[in-house]
N, C-alpha and C positions, 0 to 999 in steps of 0.2 A: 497393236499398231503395225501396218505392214512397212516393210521396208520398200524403198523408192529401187527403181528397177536398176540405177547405178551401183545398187549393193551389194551389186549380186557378182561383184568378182570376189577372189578368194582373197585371205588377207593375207597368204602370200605373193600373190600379182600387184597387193596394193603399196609394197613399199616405195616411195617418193624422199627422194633424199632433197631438203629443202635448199636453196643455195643462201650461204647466206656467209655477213663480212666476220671475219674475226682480226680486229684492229688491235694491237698494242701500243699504246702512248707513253712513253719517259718521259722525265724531265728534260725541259731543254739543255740544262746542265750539263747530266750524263748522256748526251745524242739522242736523236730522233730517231725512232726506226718505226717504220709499220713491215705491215704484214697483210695479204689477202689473200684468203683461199675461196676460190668458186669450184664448187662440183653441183653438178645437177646428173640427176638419173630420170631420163625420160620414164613416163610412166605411159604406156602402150604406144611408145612413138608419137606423143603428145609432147612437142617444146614448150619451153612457157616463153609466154610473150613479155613484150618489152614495154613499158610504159614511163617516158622520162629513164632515172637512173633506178628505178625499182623494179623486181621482178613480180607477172603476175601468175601465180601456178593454180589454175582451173583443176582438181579433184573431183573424183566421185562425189563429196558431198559439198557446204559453203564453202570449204577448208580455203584460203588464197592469201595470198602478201598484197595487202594494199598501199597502194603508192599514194603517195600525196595527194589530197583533194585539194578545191578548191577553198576551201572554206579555212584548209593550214594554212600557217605564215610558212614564210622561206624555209629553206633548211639553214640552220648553223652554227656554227662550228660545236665540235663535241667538248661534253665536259672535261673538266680535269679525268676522271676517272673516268678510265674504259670503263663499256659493257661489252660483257662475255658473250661473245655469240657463237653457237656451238651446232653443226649440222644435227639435224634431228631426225628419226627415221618415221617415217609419215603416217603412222600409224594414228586414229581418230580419235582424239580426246571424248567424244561421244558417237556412237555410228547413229544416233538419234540426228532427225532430219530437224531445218528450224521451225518448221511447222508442230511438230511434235516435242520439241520443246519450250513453247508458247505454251500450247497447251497444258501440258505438264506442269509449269511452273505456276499458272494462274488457277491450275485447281490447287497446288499444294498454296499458291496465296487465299484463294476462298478459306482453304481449314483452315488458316492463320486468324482467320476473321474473328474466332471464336477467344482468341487472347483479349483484344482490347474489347470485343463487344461483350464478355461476358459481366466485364466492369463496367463500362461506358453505358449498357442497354438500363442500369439504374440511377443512373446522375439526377436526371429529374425527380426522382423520387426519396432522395435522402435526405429532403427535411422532413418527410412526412413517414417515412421509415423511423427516424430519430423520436420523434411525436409519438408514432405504436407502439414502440419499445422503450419508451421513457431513458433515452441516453443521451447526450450532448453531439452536436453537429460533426464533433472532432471527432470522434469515439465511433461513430458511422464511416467519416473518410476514411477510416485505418482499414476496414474490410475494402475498400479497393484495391488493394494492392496487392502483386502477384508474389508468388513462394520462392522454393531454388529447386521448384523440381524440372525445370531445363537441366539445370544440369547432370541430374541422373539420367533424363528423358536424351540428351545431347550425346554421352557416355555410348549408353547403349545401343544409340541410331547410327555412331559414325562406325562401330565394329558390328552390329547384327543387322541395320536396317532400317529404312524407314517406316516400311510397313509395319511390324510388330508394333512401334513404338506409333504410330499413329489409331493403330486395334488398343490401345495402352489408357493413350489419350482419351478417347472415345466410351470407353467404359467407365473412367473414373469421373471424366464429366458428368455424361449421364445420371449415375448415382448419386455424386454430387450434388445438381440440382433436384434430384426427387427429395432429398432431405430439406434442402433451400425452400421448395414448394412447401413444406408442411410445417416449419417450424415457427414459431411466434419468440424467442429468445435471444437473446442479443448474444451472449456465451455461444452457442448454436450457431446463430450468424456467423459470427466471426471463423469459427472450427471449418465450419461447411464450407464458406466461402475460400479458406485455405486450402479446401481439400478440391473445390472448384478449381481454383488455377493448377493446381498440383495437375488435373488434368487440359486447361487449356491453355496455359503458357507454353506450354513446349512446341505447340506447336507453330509459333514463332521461328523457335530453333530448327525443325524440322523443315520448315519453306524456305529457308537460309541456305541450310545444309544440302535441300534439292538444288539450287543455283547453283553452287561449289561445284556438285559431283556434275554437271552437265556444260556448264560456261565455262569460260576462259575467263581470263581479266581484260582481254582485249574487248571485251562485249557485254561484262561484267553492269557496269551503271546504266545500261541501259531493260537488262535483266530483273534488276532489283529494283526498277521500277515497278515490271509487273511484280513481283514477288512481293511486294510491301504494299499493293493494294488495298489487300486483306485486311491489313494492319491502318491503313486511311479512312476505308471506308466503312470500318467499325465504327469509332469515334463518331463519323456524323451521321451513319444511319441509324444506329444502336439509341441514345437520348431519344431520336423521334418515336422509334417505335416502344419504346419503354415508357415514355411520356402517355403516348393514348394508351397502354394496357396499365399503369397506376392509375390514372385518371378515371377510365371507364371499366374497370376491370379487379383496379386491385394491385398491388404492388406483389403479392404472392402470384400471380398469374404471369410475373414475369417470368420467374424459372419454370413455367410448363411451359410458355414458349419457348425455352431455349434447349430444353431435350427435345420437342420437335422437328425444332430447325436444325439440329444437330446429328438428328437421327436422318433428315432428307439429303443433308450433306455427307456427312461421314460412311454412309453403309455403301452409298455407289464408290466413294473415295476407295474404299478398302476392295470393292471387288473388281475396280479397274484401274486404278491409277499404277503403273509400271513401279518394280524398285529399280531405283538408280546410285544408291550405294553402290562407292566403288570400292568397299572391303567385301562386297561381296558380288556385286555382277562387273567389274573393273569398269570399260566404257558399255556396258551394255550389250556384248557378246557372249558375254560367259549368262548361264541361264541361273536364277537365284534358286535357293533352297526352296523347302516346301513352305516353311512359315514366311517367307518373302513374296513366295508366291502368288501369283491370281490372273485372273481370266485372261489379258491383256499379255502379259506376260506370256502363258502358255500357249496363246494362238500365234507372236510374234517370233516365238522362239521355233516352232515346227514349221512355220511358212520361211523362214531360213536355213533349216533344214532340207524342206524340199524345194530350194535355189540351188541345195549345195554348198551353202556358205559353212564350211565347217568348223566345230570349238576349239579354241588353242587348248587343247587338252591341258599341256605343261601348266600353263597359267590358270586352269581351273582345279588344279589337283593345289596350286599353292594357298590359293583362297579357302579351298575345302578344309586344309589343315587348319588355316587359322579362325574356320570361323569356329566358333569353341564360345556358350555362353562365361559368360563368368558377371561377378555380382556388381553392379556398378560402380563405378568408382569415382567418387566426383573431383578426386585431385588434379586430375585432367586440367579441368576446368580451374581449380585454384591457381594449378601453372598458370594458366594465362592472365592470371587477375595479380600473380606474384612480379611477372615481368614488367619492366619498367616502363618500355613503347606502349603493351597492351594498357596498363595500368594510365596511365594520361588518356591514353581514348577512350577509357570504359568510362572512367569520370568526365571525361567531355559531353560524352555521351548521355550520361547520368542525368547531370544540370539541365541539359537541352529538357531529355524528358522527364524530371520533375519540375522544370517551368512547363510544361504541356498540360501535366497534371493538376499541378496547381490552377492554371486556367480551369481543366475540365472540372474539378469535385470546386470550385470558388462559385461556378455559373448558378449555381444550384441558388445558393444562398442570394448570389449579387443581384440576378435578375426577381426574384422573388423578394426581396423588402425593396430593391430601386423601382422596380417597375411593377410590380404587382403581378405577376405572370403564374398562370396555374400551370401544370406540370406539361402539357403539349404546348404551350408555348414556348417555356424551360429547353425541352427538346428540339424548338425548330431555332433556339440560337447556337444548336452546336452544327449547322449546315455551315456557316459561315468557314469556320477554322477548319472541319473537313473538307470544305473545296479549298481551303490554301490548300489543305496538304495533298489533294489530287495532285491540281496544278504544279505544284511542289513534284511533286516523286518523278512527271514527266519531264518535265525544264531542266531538274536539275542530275537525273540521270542522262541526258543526252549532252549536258555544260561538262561533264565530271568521264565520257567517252571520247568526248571535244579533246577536253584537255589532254585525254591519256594517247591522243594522236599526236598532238602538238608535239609533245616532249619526243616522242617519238620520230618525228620526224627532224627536231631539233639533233637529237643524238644521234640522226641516222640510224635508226632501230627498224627494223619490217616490222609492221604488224600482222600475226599468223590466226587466222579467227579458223576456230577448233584442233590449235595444239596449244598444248599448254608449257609456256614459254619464262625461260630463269629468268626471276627477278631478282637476284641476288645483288645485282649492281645496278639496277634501276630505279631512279628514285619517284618509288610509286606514291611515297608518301606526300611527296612534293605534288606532282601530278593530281592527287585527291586532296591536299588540304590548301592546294590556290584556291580553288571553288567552294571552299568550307568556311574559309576563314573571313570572310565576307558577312556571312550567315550569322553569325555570331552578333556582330554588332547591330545587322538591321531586326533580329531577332529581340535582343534587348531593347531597342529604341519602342520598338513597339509595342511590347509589353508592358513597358514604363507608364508610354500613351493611355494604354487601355488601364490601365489601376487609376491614373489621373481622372479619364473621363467618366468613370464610375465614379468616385469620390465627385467629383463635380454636378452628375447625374443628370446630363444632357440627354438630348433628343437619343432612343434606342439607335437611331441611323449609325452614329458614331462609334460607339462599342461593336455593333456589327461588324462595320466597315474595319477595325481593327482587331479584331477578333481573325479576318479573314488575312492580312499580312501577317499577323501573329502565328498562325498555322503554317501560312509560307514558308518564314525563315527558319523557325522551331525544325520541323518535317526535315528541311532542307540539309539542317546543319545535321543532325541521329542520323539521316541515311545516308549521307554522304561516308560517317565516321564508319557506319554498318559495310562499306561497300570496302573500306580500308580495313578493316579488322580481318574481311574474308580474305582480303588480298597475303596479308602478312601469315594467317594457317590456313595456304591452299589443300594442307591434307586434312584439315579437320574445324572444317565450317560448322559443323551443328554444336561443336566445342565452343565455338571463337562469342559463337550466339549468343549460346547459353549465362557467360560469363556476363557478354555485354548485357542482356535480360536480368540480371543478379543482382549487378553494380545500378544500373538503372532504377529498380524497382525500389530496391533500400530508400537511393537516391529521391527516388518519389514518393515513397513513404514518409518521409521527415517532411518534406517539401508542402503534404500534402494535410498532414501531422499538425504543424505551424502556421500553417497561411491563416486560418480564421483567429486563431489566440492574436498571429500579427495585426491581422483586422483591425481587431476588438483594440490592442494595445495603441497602434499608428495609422489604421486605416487603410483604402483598398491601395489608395496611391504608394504609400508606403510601403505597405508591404510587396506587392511587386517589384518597387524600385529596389526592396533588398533583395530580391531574388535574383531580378535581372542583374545586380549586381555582381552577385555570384558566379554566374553566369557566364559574363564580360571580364571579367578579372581572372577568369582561366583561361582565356583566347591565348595569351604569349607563349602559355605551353604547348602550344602546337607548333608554333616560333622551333620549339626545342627538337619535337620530332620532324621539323623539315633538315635538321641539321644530323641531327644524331642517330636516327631510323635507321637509315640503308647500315650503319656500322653495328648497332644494334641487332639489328635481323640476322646481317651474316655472322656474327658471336653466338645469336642463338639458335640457328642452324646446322652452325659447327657443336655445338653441346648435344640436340637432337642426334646429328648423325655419330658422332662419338656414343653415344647412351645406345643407338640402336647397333651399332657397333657390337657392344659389350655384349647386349642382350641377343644377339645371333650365334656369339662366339659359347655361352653358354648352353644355349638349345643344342648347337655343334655337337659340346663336350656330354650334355645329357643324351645325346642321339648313341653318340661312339658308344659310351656307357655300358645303352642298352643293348645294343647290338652287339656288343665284346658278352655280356651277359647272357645273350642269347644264343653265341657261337660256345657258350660255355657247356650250359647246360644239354647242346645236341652231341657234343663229345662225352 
């Protein structure tokens, strides 16, 4: 991808000292004092301009403080607690242009595609899978469900790379379903299909993890919109096209289409899509190793060269030291599932998508004895809930951007779109869980609806029709929580992912596990209503994390920097070490 011709100053012409307030609040008790400092550092004799009381600073690339639009409410007054605002030296949270990160983000959403479609492309076909293999309806939904290898897949991506770990994914899939294709065994099933996600759930993690390393949070939910397309539009194109290859085809001719299509996506993926790991290329200046490497990469990095744009050396010799393999380690990932803010969101989470699942692996059965529908028909009722959740992932990434201005403009905060700005005292959590917490109860209501109007077994219109708000809220309420999870580990999204993926999956596994025995025991209406109840009856804990998050984060960032602390202070004493050893040995 070439650089836009603004790139082309050097990044030491390009420092921009941003202006910005640094307020202190006391109690009125103890006196009022504030404080403001303004410095600005012209950047080639370029003032910024004035708009209202915000400033706007025009950069070489999107980089600016946006002032209040139309569409905020007033500004006022700030909370009790300051936020820290701290001059920043203007260097590019990404030197990627936003056209190049469009694109970027919506291939690594297409590989994502292969998470939910690799499950979702057999829905229509697991009464009749069940029927080949002489095993029970229940005993079939359990092979839907994804593994925990995000989290080694997450592990490895956020220290070597995305690419590797996308070359990783791509292999295991593959083989994967060549097995899936030939086997007749239910034992078989089950292993294969483990060993299938082992290869396509990560990459969930890895489209997550692309957003992290390239967006801010100020631009963030509108991001993860493209990024989770992949993940929408499995679920309802996957039953269709799975529906006419059982039907006309065979239920084993699914996994030949799915190394196909995997092979048409994946092999360009791998010879062009840029790394943007920032342990290993930082914002996309530093050039990646050879296994990171590829085509895109290598032509971008020599057409910067002969601009002249030259490598921070320093900062490529630190990354060099540490990129270093070592054996995955999934405790990463456990940390985040151990912490207490994480832990309420990943089961927020959880619920949302095993009522999703429950719908998808219930459709099989409900439309096939309510309505008599062969397997392409099966397949054309999961359009309905994959356009809520298109509809979904746009509306409610651009309500959950909305909001993150509001509060902003509330606090009197600038928004910096492409630097990446402390949240430490920001209450982000508040900011994404106003537009979540909504979601929750229209989500439940309508889910209740749809298990009723099945049990009732009205005109198909109805279930449709609620099938498609169903998608809505569900969709709404996961990506919103996905879009806070990244926010709270800005250094390690494909970790935050992975976890969320883990807790979810279990989550939908039981969910998915239970729904037909609940069937059978209380019926379609029932059983939903105790799902959605599940569901509804963990909303107040989010109550918890609007209160308690911002103190939380900052305890756990202070334990982070403490630990990385330790662990520099050591590398120090092993460096002196060697180096005393090494003056030893030359005397």
């Amino acid at each position: 991808m070439a650089d836009t011709p603004e790139q082309k100053l050097d990044l030491a012409d390009k420092e921009i000292l941003i202006s910005n307030h640094i307020a202190t609040i006391h109690d009125s008790k103890a006196g009022t004092t504030s404080s403001r400092t303004h410095s600005i550092d012209d950047e080639k004799n370029q003032r910024p301009r004035r708009s209202g009381d915000k400033q706007v600073i025009q950069n070489e690339h999107e980089s600016e403080v946006i002032g209040p639009s139309q569409d905020d409410p007033p500004a006022e007054p700030p909370s009790e607690q300051p936020i820290e605002r701290v001059a920043t030296i203007g260097e590019d949270f990404s030197v990627l242009t936003v056209t190049q990160k469009k694109i970027i983000i919506l291939t690594a959403s297409f590989a994502s595609l292969f998470s939910p479609m690799a499950t979702a492309i057999y829905y229509p076909s697991l009464d009749t899978i069940s029927n080949d293999l002489h095993v029970t309806n229940s005993k079939i939904n359990i092979t839907v469900i994804q593994g925990i290898a995000p989290s080694f897949v997450a592990d490895i991506a956020d220290r070597q790379g995305r690419r590797p770990m996308y070359i990783f994914c791509f292999v295991v899939f593959t083989a994967a379903n060549l097995g899936l294709a030939l086997q007749n065994n239910y034992t078989a099933l089950l292993i294969l299909r483990m060993l299938q996600a082992a290869g396509s759930s990560g990459t969930v993690a890895l489209a997550n993890g692309v957003v992290g390393d390239i967006v801010t949070s100020a631009e963030r939910g509108t991001y993860i919109a493209f990024a989770s397309l992949g993940g929408i539009l499995g679920p309802m194109l996957a039953p269709i096209i799975g529906g006419i290859i059982g039907e006309y085809a065979g239920w084993h001719w699914i996994f030949w289409f799915l190394i196909i299509f995997s092979g048409v996506v994946f092999i360009p993926l791998i010879l062009f899509m840029p790394e943007t790991c920032r342990n290993v290329v930082d914002n996309g200046s530093i050039p990646p190793p050879l296994l990171s490497r590829n085509i895109t990469d290598t032509i971008r990095h020599r057409r910067r060269a002969e601009k002249g744009l030259t490598i921070n050396e320093e900062k490529r010799a630190a990354i060099d030291a540490k990129y270093k393999f070592r054996v995955p380690n999934p405790l990463s990932t456990l940390k985040v599932l151990l912490d207490l803010e994480s832990a309420i969101l990943l089961i927020a989470t959880g619920l949302g998508l095993g009522c999703f699942y429950a719908v998808s692996t219930g459709a099989s059965v409900a439309f096939s004895q309510n309505y008599h529908f062969n397997q392409v028909k099966i397949g054309l009722m999961f359009i309905p809930i994959g356009a809520g959740s298109v509809v979904s992932a746009f509306t409610s990434g651009r309500l959950v951007d909305w909001n993150y201005r509001r509060w902003c403009v509330k606090l009197n905060v600038p928004i910096i779109k492409n630097r990446r700005q402390d949240l430490t005292n920001f209450p982000i959590e508040r900011a994404r869980l106003e537009i979540a917490f909504p979601t929750f109860f229209l989500g439940g209501v309508f889910l209740i609806a749809y298990g009723w109007i099945l049990t009732i077994k009205i005109s198909v219109a109805a279930p449709v029709v609620f099938l498609f708000f169903t998608g809505y809220a569900l969709t709404s309420c996961f990506q919103i929580l996905n879009v806070l999870m990244v926010d709270i580990y800005p250094g390690k999204p494909s970790v935050a992912t992975a976890a969320n993926n883990f807790v979810r999956c279990e989550i939908g596994a039981i969910f998915s596990a239970i729904l037909l025995p609940l069937v059978d025991a209380i019926g379609w209406g029932g059983a939903y209503t105790l799902l959605a109840g599940l569901f509804v009856g963990f909303a107040p804990m989010l109550l918890l994390i609007m209160a308690k998050g911002p103190k939380w984060r900052k305890q756990r960032k202070e334990r982070e920097d403490k630990a990385k602390l330790e662990r520099q202070e050591k590398r120090d004493v092993k460096s002196a070490a060697r180096e005393g050893n090494h003056r030893s040995e030359k005397v």
